[in-house]
C-alpha positions in Angstrom: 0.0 0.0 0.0 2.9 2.6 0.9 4.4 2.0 -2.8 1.1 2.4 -4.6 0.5 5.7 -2.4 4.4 6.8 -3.6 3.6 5.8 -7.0 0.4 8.0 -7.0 2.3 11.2 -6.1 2.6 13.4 -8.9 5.9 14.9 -8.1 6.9 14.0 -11.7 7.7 16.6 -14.3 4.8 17.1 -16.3 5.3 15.1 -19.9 6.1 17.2 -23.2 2.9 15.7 -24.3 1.0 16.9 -21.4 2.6 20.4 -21.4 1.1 20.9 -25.2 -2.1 19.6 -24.1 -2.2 22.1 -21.5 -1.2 24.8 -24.3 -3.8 23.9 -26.2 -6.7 24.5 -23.1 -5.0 27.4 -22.8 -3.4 26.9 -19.7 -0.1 28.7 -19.9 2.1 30.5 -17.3 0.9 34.3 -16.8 2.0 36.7 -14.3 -0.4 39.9 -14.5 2.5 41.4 -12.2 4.7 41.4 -14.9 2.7 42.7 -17.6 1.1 45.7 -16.0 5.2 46.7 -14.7 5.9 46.7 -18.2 3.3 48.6 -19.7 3.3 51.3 -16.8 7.5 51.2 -17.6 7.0 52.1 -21.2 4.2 54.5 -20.8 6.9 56.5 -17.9 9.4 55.9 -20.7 7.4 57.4 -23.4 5.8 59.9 -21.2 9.2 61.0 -20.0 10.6 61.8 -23.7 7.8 62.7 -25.3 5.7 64.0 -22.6 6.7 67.9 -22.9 6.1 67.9 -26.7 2.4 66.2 -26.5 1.9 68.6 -23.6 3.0 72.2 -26.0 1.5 70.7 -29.0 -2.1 70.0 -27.0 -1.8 73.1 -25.4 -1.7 74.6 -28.9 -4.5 72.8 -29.9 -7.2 73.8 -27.1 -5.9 77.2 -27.8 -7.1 77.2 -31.4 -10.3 75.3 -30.3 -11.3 77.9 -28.1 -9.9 80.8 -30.3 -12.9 81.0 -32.2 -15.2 83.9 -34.2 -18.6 84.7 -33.0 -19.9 83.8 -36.5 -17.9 80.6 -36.4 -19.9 79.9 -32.6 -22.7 80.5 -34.0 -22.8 78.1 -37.1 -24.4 75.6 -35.9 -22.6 72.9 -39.3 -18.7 74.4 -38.3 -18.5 73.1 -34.7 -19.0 69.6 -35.5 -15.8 69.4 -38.3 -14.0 72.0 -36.1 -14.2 69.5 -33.0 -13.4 66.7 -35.0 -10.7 68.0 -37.0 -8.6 68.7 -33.1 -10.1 65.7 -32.0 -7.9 64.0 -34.5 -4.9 66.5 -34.1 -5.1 65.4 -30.4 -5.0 61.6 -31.4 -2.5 62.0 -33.8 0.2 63.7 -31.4 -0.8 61.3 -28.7 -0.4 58.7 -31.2 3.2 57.6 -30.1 2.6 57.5 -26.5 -0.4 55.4 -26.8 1.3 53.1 -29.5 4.1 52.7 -27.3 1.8 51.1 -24.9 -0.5 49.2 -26.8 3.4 47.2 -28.4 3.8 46.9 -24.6 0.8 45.1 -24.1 1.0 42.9 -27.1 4.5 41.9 -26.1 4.7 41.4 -22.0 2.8 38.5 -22.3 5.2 37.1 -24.5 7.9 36.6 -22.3 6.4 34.4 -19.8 4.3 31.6 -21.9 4.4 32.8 -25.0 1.8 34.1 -27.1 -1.6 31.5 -26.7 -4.5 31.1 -29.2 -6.7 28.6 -27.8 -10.2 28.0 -29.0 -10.7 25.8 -25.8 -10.0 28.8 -23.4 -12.9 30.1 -25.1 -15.3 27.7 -24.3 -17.9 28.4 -21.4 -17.1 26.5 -18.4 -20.5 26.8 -16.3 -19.0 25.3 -13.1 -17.2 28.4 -12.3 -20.8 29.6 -12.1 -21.6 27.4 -8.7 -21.8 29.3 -5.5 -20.4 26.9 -3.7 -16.9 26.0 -5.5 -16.8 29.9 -5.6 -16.4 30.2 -1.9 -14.4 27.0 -1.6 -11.9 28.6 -3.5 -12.2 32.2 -2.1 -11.4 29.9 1.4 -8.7 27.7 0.0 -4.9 28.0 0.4 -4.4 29.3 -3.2 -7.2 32.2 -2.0 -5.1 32.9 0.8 -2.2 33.3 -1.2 -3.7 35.7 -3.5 -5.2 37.7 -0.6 -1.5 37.8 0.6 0.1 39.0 -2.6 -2.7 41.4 -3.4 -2.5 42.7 0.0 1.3 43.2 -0.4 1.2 45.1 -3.7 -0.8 47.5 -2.4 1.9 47.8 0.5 4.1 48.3 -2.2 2.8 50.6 -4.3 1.3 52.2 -1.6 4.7 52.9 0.1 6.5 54.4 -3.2 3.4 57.1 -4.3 3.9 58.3 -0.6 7.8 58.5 -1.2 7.0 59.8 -4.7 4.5 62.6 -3.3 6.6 63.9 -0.8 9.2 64.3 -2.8 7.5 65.9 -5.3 4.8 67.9 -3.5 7.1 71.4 -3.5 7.2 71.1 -7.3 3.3 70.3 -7.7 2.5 73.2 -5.4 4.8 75.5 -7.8 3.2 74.4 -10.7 0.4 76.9 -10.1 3.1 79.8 -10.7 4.6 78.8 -13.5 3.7 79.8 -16.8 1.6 77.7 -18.8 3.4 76.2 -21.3 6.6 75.5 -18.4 4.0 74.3 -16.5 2.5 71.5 -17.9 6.3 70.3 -19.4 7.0 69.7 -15.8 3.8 68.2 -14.8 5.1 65.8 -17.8 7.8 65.2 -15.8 6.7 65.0 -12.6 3.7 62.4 -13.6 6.8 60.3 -15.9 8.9 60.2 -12.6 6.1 59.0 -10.5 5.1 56.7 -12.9 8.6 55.3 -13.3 8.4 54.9 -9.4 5.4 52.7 -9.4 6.3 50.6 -12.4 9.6 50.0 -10.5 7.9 48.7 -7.3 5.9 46.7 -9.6 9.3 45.5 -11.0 10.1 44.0 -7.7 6.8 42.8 -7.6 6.9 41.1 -10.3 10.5 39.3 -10.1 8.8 37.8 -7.2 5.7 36.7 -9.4 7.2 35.3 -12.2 9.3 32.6 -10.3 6.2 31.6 -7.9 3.9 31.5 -11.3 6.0 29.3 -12.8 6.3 27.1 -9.5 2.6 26.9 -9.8 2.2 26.0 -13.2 4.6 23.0 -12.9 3.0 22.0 -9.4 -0.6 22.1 -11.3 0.9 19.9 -14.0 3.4 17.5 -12.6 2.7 13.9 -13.1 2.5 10.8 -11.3 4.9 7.4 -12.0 1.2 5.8 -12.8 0.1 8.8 -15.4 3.4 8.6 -17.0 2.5 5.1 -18.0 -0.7 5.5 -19.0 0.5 8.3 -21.0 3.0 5.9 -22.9 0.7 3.2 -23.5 -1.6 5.9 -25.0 0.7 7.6 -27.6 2.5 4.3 -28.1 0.0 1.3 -27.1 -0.2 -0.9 -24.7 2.7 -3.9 -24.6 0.5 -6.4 -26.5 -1.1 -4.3 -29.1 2.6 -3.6 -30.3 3.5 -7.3 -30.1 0.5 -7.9 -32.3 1.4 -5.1 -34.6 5.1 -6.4 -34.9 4.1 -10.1 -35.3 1.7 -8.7 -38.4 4.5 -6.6 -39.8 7.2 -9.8 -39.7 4.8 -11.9 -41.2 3.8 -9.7 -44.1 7.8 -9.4 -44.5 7.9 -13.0 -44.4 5.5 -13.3 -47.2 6.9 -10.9 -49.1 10.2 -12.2 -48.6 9.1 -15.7 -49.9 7.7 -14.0 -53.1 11.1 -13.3 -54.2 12.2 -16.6 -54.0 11.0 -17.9 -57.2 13.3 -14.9 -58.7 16.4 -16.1 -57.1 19.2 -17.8 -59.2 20.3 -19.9 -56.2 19.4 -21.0 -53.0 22.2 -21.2 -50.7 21.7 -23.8 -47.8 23.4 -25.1 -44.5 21.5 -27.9 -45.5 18.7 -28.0 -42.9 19.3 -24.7 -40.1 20.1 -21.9 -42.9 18.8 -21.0 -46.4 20.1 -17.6 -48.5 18.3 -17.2 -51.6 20.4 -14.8 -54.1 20.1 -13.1 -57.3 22.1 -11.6 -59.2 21.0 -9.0 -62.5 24.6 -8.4 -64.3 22.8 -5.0 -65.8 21.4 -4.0 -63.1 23.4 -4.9 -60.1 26.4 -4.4 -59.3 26.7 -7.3 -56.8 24.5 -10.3 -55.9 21.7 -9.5 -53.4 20.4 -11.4 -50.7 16.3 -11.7 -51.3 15.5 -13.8 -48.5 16.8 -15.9 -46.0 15.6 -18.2 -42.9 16.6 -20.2 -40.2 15.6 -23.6 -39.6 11.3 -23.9 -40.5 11.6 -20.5 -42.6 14.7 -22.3 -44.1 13.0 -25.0 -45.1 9.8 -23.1 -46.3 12.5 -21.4 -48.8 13.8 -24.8 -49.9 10.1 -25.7 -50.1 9.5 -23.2 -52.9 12.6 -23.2 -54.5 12.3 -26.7 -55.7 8.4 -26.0 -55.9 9.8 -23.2 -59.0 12.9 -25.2 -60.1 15.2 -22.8 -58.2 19.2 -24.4 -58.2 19.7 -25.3 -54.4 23.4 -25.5 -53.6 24.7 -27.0 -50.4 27.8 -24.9 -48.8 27.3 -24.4 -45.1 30.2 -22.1 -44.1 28.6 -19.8 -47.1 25.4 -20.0 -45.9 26.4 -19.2 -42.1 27.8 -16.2 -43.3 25.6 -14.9 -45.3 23.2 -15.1 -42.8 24.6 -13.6 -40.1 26.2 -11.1 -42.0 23.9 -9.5 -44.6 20.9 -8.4 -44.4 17.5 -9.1 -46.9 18.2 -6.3 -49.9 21.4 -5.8 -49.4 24.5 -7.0 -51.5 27.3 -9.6 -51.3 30.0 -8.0 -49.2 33.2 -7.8 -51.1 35.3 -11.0 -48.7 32.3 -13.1 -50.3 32.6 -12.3 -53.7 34.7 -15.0 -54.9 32.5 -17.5 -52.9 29.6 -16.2 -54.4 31.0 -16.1 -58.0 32.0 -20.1 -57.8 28.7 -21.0 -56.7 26.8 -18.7 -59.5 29.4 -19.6 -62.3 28.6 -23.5 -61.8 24.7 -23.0 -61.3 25.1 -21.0 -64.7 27.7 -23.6 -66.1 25.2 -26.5 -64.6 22.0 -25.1 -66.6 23.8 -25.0 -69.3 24.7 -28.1 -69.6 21.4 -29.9 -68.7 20.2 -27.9 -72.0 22.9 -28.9 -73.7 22.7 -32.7 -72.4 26.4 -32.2 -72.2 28.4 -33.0 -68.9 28.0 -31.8 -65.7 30.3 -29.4 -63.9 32.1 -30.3 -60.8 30.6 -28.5 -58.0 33.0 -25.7 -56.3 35.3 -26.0 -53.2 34.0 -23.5 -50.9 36.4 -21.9 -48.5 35.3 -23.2 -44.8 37.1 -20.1 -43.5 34.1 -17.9 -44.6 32.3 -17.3 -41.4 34.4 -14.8 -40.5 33.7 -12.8 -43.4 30.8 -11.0 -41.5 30.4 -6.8 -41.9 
């Protein structure tokens, strides 16, 4: 019992298969931390470089908008073009600013999980509708934990706009004095600095994040011993569907094997525990080829079908070991069996020709017993 409870622990990295499956539900690693500290950081970036000439070139913009004819105020088809027309000024010189950010947006996410389209994240999941689940998990220790962390950003950030306004409050109070166009270049600056301020506490907020996120993520999808397995026999299949499946696969390479048979020129025997069937096409080949070859009943199946199609069967057992245990079915004569090879195809050829002829038979070939070493 105390190994089947270890086995059930998932304290297993979660599979590659299981991480893509989770991808595909759309459950990726996300830190909202992260992505709001870099959108605030560009926008103080932006802000801070661009800030003063959005700020003049507004400015300029309310002026003309309020610097207006009585004849043009009371025209009731100008005001509509004339507010639209600075409408779009205003858009167009904020235009950078809010471009900035929107990249921003697009791209935080990116650099913790990646960018996600999932059509599964989509789908409506009514049992986050149920009252009761709701408060289990407003209750649990993952609700505690987001209580905690929301609790301590607003420590943070908290902390660093009262540092920020302290710091800043002499110049805020002599913004009122300064001229107009001075005045709203430093408000520019002032806002940019505090911004810069609360993005960086959100920084630190978020190094923290990212590292507990990812913790999380791992945690949610780590793996037990057991799951593993049933994983594998899933994408692979189970022990003796593959035996099946390789038992089917010899055997239709047996029959195929025993096709060629009848297009051998020789079959080479042991006599009874090997058989190498070989044929050799001078045009086409540019050594003999091994087209099947067996070991004691596929050895005699070969034999079986060789005399079955009139197929020369020659008796040389060291020739036959070696073949056998050295070349495989398609592949040709390795060159320390060529001669061997040749003497047994030149008196097959020499042998059929003289059975046409009527004439004499050849003597058969000496075969060199020293050919079992001749392996690759």
């Amino acid at each position: 019992m105390a190994e089947n409870d270890t086995d059930q622990e998932r304290n297993e990295k979660p599979t590659a298969r299981r991480l893509e499956k989770a991808r595909e539900d759309g459950r990726v690693p996300r830190s909202t931390d992260l992505n709001t500290a870099v959108v605030l950081l560009v926008a103080a970036g932006s802000l801070h470089f661009l800030g003063g000439v959005v700020g003049a070139t507004l400015l300029d913009i309310m002026r003309s908008g309020l610097s207006i004819s009585p004849a043009e105020a009371l025209d009731p088809g100008l005001a509509l073009p004339t507010a639209s027309a600075e409408l779009l000024r205003a858009l167009i010189v904020c235009a950078p600013i809010l471009g900035l950010t929107l990249v921003a947006a697009l791209v935080a996410p990116f650099a913790l999980g990646g960018w996600n389209l999932s059509f599964g994240a989509l789908a409506p999941n009514f049992t986050r509708l149920d009252p009761i689940a709701g408060f289990g998990r407003f209750f649990s220790a993952q609700g505690a934990v987001e209580l905690g962390k929301a609790f301590g950003k607003f420590l943070v950030v908290a902390a660093v706009a009262v540092v920020v306004l302290r710091k800043q409050s002499p110049q805020i109070l002599a913004l009122g004095a300064a001229p107009l166009r001075v005045g709203i270049a430093q408000a520019g600056d002032l806002a940019s600095d505090a911004l810069l301020a609360v993005s960086g506490g959100l920084a630190l907020i978020a190094a923290v994040d990212v590292p507990w996120q990812l913790w999380q993520y791992s945690k949610k999808l780590s793996m037990s011993r057991e799951e593993i397995r049933e994983e594998m026999k899933e994408s692979e299949g189970a022990p003796e569907i593959k035996g099946r499946i390789r038992r089917a696969q010899r055997e239709i390479a047996r029959r195929r094997m025993m096709h060629e048979v009848p297009k051998a020129d020789v079959v080479v025997v042991n006599p009874t525990h090997f058989a190498v069937a070989l044929r050799y096409d001078e045009g086409r080949m540019r050594a003999p080829v091994v087209v099947a070859k067996g070991a004691d009943l596929i050895a005699a199946r070969i034999r079986e079908i060789a005399a079955e199609h009139a197929v020369p069967i020659f008796e040389a057992p060291p020739l036959a070991r070696a073949i056998y245990r050295g070349v495989e079915i398609g592949s040709e004569i390795p060159a320390k069996l060529y001669v061997a090879v040749a003497q047994v195809l030149t008196y097959i050829y020499q042998l059929k020709a003289a059975r046409s002829s009527g004439g004499r038979p050849p003597e058969p070939p000496a075969i060199d017993q020293r050919l079992d070493s001749a392996r690759h």
